[in-house]
N, CA, C and O atoms as a Tinker XYZ file with bonds, in Angstrom:
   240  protein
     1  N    -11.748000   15.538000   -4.460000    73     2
     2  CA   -12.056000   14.165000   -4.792000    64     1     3
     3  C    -13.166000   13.683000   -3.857000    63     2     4     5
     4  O    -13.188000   13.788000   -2.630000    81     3
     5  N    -14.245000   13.038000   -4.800000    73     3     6
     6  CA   -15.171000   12.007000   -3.515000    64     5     7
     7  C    -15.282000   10.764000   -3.557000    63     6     8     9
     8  O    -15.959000   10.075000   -4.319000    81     7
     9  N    -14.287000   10.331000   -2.331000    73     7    10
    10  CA   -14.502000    8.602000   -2.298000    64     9    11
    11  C    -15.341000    8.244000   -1.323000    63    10    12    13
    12  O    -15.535000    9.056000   -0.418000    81    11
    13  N    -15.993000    6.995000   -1.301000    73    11    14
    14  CA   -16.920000    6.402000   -0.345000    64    13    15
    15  C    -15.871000    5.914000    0.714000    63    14    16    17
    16  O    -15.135000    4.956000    0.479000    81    15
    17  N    -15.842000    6.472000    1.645000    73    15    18
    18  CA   -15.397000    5.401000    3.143000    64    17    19
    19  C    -16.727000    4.437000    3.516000    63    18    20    21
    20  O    -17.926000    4.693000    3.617000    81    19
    21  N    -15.819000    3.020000    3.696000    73    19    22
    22  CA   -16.278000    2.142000    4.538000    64    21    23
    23  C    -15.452000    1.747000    5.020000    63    22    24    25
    24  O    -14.400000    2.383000    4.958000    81    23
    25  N    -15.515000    0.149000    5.948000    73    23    26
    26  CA   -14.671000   -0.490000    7.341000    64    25    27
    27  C    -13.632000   -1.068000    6.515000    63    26    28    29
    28  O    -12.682000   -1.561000    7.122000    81    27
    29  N    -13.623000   -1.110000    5.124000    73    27    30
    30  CA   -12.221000   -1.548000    4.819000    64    29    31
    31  C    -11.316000   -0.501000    3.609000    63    30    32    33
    32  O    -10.217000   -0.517000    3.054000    81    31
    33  N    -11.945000   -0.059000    3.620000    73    31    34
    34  CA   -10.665000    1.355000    2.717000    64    33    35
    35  C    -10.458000    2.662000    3.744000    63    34    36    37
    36  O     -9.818000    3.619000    3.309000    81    35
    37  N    -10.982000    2.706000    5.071000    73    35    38
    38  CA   -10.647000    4.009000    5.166000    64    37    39
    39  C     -9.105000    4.247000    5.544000    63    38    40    41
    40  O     -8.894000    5.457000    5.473000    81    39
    41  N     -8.127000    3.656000    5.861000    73    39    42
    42  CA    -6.314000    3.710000    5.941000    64    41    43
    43  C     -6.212000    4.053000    4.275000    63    42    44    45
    44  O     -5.820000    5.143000    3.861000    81    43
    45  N     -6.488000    3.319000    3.699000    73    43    46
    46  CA    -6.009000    2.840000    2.122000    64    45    47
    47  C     -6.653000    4.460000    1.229000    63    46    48    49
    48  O     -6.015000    5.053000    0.358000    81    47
    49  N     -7.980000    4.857000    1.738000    73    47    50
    50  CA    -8.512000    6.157000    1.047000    64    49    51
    51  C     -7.796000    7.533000    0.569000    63    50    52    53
    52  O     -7.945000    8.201000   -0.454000    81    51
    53  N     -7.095000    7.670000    1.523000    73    51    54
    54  CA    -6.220000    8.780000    1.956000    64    53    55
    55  C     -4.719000    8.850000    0.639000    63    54    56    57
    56  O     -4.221000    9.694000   -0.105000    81    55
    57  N     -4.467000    7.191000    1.045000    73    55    58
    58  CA    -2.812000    7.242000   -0.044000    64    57    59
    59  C     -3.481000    7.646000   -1.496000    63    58    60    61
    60  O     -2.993000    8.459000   -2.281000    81    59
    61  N     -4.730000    6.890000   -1.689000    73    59    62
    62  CA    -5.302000    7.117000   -2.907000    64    61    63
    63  C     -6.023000    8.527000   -3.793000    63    62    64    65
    64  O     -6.329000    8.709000   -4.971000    81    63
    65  N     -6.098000    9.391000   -2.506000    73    63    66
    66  CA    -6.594000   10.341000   -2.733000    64    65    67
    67  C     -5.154000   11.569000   -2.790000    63    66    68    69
    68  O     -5.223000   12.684000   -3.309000    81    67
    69  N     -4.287000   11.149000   -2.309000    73    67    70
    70  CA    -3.378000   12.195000   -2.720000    64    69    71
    71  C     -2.444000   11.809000   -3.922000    63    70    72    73
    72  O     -1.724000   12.596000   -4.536000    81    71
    73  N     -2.598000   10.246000   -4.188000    73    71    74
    74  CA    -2.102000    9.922000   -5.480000    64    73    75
    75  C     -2.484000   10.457000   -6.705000    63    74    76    77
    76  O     -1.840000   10.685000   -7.729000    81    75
    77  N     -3.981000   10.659000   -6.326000    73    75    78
    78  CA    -4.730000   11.408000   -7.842000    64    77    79
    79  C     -4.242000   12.721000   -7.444000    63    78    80    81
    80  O     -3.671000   13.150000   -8.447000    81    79
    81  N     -4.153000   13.677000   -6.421000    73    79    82
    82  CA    -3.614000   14.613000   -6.536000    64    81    83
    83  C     -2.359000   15.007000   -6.698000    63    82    84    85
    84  O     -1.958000   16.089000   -7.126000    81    83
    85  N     -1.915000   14.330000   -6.434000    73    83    86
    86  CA    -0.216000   13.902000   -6.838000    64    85    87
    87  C     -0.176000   14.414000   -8.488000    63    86    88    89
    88  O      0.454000   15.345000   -8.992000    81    87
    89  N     -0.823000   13.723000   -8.921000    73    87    90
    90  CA    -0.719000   13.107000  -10.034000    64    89    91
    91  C     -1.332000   14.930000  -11.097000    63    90    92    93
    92  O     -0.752000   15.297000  -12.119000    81    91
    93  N     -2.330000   15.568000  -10.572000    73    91    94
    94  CA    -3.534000   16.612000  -10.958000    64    93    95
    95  C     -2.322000   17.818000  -11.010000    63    94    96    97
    96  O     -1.925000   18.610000  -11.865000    81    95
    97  N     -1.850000   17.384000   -9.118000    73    95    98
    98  CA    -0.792000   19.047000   -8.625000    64    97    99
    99  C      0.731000   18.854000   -9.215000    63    98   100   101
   100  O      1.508000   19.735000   -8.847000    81    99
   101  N      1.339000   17.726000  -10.167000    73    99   102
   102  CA     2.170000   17.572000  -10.397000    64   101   103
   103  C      3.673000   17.930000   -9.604000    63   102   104   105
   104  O      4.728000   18.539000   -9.784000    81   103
   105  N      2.688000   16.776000   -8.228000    73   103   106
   106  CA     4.244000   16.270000   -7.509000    64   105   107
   107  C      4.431000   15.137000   -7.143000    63   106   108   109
   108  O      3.827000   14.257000   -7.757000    81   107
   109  N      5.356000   14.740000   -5.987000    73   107   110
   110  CA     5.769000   13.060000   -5.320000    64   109   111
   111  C      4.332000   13.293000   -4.705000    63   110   112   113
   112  O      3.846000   14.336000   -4.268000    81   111
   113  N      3.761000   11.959000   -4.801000    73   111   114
   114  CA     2.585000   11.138000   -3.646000    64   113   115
   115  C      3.318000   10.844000   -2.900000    63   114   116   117
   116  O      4.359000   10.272000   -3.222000    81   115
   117  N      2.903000   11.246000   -1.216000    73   115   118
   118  CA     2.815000   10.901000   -0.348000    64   117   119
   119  C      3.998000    9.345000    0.392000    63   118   120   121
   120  O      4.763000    9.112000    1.328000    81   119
   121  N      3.473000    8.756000   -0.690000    73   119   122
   122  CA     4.219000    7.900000   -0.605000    64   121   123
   123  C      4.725000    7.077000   -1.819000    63   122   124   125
   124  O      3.877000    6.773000   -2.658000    81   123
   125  N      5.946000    6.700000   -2.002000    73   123   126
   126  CA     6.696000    6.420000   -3.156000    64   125   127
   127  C      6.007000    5.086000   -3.936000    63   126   128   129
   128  O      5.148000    4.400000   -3.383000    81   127
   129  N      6.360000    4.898000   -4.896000    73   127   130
   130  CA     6.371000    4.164000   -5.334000    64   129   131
   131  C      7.194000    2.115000   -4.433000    63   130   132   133
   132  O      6.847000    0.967000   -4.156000    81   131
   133  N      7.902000    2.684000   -4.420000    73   131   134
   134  CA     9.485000    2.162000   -3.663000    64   133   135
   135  C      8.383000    1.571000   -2.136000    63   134   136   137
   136  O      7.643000    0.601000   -1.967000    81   135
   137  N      8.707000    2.500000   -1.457000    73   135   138
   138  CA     7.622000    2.345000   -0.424000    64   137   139
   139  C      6.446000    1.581000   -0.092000    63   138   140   141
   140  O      6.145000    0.894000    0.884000    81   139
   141  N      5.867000    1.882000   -1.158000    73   139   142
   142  CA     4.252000    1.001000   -1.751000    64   141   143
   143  C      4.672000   -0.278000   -1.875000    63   142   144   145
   144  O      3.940000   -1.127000   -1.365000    81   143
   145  N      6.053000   -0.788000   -2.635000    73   143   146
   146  CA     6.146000   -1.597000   -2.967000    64   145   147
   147  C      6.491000   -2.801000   -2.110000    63   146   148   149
   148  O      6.106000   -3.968000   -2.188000    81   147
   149  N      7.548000   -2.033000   -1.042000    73   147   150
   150  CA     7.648000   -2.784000    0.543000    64   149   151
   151  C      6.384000   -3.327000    0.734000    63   150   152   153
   152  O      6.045000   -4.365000    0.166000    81   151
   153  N      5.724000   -2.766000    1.418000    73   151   154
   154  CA     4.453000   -2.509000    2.213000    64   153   155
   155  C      3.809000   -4.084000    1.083000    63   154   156   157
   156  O      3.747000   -5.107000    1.765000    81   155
   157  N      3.515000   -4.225000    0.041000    73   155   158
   158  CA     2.991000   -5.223000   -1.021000    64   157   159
   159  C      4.224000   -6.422000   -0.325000    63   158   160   161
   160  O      3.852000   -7.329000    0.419000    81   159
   161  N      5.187000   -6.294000   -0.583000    73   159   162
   162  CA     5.993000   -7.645000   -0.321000    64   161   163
   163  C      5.886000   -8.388000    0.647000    63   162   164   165
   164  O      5.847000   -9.618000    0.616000    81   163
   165  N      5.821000   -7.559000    1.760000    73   163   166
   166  CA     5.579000   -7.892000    3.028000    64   165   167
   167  C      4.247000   -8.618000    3.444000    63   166   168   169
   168  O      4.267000   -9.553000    4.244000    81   167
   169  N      2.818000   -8.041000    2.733000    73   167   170
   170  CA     1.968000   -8.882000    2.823000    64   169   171
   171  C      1.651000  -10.126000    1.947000    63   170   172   173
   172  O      0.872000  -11.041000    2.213000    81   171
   173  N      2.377000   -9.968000    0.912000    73   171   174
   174  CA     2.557000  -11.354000    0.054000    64   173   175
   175  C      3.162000  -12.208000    1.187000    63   174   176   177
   176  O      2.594000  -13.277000    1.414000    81   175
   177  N      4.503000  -11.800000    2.108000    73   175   178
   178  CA     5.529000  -13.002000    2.402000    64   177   179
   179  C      4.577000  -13.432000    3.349000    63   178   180   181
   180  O      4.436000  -14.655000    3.358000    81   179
   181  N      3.683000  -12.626000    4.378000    73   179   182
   182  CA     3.111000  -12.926000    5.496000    64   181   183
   183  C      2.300000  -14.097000    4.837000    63   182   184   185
   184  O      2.207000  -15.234000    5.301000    81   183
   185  N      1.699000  -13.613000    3.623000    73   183   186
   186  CA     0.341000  -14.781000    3.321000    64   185   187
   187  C      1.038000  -16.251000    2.559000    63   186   188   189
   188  O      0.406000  -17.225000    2.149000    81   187
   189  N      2.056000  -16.103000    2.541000    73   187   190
   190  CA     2.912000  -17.567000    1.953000    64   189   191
   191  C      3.887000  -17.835000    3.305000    63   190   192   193
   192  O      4.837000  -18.614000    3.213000    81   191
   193  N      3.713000  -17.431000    4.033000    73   191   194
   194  CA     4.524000  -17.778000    5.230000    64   193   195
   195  C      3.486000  -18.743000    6.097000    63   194   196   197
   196  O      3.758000  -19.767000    6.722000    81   195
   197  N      2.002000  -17.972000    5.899000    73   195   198
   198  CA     0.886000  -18.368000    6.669000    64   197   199
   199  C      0.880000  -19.492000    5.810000    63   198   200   201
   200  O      1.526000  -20.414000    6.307000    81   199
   201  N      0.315000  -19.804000    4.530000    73   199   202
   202  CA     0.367000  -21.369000    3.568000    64   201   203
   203  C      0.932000  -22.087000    4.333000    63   202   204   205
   204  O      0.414000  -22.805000    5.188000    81   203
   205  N      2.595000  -21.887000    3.967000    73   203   206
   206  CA     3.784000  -22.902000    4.002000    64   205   207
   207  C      4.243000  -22.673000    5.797000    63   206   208   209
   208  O      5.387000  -22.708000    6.249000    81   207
   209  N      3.355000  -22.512000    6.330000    73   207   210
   210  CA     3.781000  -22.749000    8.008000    64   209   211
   211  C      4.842000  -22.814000    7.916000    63   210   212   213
   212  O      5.328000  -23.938000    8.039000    81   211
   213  N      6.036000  -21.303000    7.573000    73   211   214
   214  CA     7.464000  -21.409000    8.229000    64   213   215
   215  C      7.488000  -19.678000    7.644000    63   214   216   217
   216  O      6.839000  -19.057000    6.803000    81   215
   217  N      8.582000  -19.343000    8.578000    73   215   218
   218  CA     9.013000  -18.276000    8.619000    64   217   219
   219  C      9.432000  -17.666000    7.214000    63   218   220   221
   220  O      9.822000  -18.647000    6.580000    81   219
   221  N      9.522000  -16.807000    6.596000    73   219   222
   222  CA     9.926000  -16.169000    5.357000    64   221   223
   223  C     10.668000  -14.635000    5.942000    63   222   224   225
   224  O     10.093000  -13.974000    6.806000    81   223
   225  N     11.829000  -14.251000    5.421000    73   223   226
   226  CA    12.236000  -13.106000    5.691000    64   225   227
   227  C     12.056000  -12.463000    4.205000    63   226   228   229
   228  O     12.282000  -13.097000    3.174000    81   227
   229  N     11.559000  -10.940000    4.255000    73   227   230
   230  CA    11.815000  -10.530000    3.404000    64   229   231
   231  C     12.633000   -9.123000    3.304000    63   230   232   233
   232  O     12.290000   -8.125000    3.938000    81   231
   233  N     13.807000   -9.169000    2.388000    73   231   234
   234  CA    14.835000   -8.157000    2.037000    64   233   235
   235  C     14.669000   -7.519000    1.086000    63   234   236   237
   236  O     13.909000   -7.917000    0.203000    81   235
   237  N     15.584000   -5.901000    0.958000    73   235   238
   238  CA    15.287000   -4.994000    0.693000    64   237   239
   239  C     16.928000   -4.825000    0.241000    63   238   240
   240  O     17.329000   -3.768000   -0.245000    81   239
């Protein structure tokens, strides 16, 4: 695979690049679905926590 790295995908390049291979070598990516999905919640709660100036917990 050839992706362009720059200062804001190069963490993010990597999950993406074994997802397509994931996907080519027909196995689990790297990281789950499940997983991915944490990782998303968590920066949603941070950025509505930041809005609404108060704490947000988020559960699993």
């Amino acid at each position: 695979m050839n992706c362009q790295y720059n200062e804001t995908n190069f963490g993010h390049i990597y999950l993406v690049e074994d997802m397509a291979m994931a996907i080519i070598e027909d196995r689990p990516p790297m990281i789950s679905g499940e997983e991915a999905r944490k990782a998303v919640d968590i920066i949603l709660a941070s950025c509505k926590s930041s809005d609404e100036k108060r704490e947000l917990k988020v559960e699993y």
